[in-house]
N, C-alpha and C positions, 0 to 999 in steps of 0.2 A: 504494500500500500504506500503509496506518494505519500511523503510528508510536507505539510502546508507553510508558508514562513510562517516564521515568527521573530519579534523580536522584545525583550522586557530582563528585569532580574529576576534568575531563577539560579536552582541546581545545575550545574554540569557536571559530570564524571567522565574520565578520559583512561579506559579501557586498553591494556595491552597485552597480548600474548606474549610470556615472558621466554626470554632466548630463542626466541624466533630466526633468528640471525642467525645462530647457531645451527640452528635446527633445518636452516634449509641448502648450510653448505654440507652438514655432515648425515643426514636424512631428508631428502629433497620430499617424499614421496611421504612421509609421516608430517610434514610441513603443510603440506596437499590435506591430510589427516585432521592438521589442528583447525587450517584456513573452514573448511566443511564444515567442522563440528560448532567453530566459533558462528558462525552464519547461520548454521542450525541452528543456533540456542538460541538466537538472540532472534531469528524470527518464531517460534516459538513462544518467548518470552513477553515481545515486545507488541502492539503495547501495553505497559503494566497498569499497577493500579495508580489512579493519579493521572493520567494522562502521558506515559514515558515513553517517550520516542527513540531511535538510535538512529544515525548514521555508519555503516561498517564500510572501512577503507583498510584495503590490507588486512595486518593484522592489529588492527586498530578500530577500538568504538567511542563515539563519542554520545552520550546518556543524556537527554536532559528532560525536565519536568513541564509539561504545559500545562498542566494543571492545578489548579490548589496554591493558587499564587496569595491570596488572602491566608497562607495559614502554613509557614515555612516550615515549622516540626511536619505536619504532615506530609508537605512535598519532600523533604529531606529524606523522613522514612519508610515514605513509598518509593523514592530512588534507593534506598539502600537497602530493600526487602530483594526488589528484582536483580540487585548486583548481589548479593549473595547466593539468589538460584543458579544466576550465572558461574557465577564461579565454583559452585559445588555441579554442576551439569559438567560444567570443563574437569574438575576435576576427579568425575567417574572416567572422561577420554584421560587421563592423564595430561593433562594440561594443564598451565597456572597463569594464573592473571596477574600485573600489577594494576592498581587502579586507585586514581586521585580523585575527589573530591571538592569542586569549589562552588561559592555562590558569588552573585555577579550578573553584569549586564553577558546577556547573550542573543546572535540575531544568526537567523536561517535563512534562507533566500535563496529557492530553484531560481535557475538561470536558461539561458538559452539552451536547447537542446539541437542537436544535428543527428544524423545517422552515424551511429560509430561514436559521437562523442556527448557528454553529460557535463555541465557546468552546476556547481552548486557553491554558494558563498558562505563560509561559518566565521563569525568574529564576536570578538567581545573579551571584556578581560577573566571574565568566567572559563573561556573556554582556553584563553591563552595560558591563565593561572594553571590551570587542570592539566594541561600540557606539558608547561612545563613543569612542574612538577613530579609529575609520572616521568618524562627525562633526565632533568636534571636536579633536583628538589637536592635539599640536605636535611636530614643523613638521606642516603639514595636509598629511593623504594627498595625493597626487595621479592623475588618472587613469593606470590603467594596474599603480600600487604593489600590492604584499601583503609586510605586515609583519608582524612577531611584537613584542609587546608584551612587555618584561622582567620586568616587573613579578610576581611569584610565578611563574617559572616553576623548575620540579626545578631541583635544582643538577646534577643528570648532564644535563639539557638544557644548560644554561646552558655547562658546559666542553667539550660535544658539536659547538654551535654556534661558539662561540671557536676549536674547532681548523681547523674549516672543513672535514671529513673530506671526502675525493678520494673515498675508496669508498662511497659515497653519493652520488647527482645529487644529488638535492633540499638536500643539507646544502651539499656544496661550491657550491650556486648560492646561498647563504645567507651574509649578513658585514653589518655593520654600516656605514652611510654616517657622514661627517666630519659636524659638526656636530648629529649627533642620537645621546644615550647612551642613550635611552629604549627601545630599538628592533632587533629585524636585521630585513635585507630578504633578500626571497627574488626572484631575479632568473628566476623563471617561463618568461620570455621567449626566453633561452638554454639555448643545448646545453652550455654550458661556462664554468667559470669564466673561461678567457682571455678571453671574451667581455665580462664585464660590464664594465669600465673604457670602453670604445668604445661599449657601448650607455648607460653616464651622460654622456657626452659628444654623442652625438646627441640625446640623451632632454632633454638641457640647454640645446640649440642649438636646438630648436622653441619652447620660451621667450622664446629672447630674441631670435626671428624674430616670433613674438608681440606681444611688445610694442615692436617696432622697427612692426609694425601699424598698433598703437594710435598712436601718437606721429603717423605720416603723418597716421590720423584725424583726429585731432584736429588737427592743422597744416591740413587741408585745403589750398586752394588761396588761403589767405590769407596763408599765412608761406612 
């Protein structure tokens, strides 16, 4: 289904198949795999509750909410209910997502169409914040994360996500990690807040299984 412009402050999330790069110099044909599956899900998925729209480029999506613009907790949590299907959908394919989070002006705009070719315009700092972020943000995403970007977001978000509300999934699976003020994460992954302490503790120990890896490599059988 076409998607219509738009243009106002809302949600956007900026969706990315992680090591995808990787994936299609060293597995061309399971790159093929992830591209399917991610395009599957997300037309399945879309649109959510709220009004959630996607545009899919590559292996890239871009999320944002047309709906429920009177009432930002809702629009927030109805974009962050359909990015956790998403991501738990990918990751029955075995596939992981990074994905940013911002609010902000954002504006859509079909463009001319020709045979063979499609013009679509996306702008705004919502979309540019989301972007970069999911690129180059500090600390750098990692496979698997979905963050919220602080940066302009309502202050009724901002005290919503601070209290950590119980009566809400999607918010109480939401809190800020130590060393980054930039940010909350949304723990996607779990059924429950008790959970997520045990899941950054595992999430942390394949790191530095990682690079316990590398170090053999590189020692070979010479040290």
């Amino acid at each position: 289904m076409p998607i219509n412009n738009f243009e106002g402050d809302t949600f956007v999330a900026f969706l990315d198949i992680s090591g995808f790069k990787t994936l299609i110099e060293e597995d061309p044909k399971n790159a093929v795999e992830a591209l399917k599956s991610f395009y599957q899900i997300g037309y399945e998925t879309l649109p959510g509750p709220g009004n959630i729209e996607g545009i899919f480029v590559s292996d890239s999506a871009i999320l944002f909410v047309r709906g429920n613009s009177d009432d930002d907790i809702l629009s927030l949590t109805d974009l962050m209910g359909v990015i956790r299907t998403i991501n738990k959908e990918m990751l029955k394919k075995d596939f992981m997502l990074s994905t940013a989070i911002a609010f902000g002006k954002f504006g859509f705009q079909n463009r001319i169409e020709f045979v063979g070719i499609e013009k679509n315009l996306l702008y705004g700092n919502a979309y540019i914040s989301g972007f970069l972020d999911n690129e180059n943000g500090k600390p750098p995403i990692q496979p698997g994360q979905c963050r919220i970007v602080k940066e302009n977001l309502p202050l009724e978000v901002l005290m919503r996500l601070d209290l950590s509300d119980n009566n809400n999934l999607v918010l109480s699976l939401t809190t800020t990690r130590d060393g980054d003020e930039g940010h909350y994460y949304f723990y996607w992954m779990v059924d429950s807040d008790n959970e997520i302490e045990r899941f950054e503790k595992r999430y942390t120990s394949t790191y530095r299984l990682k690079y316990s890896g590398m170090l053999e490599a590189l020692k070979g059988d010479r040290i």
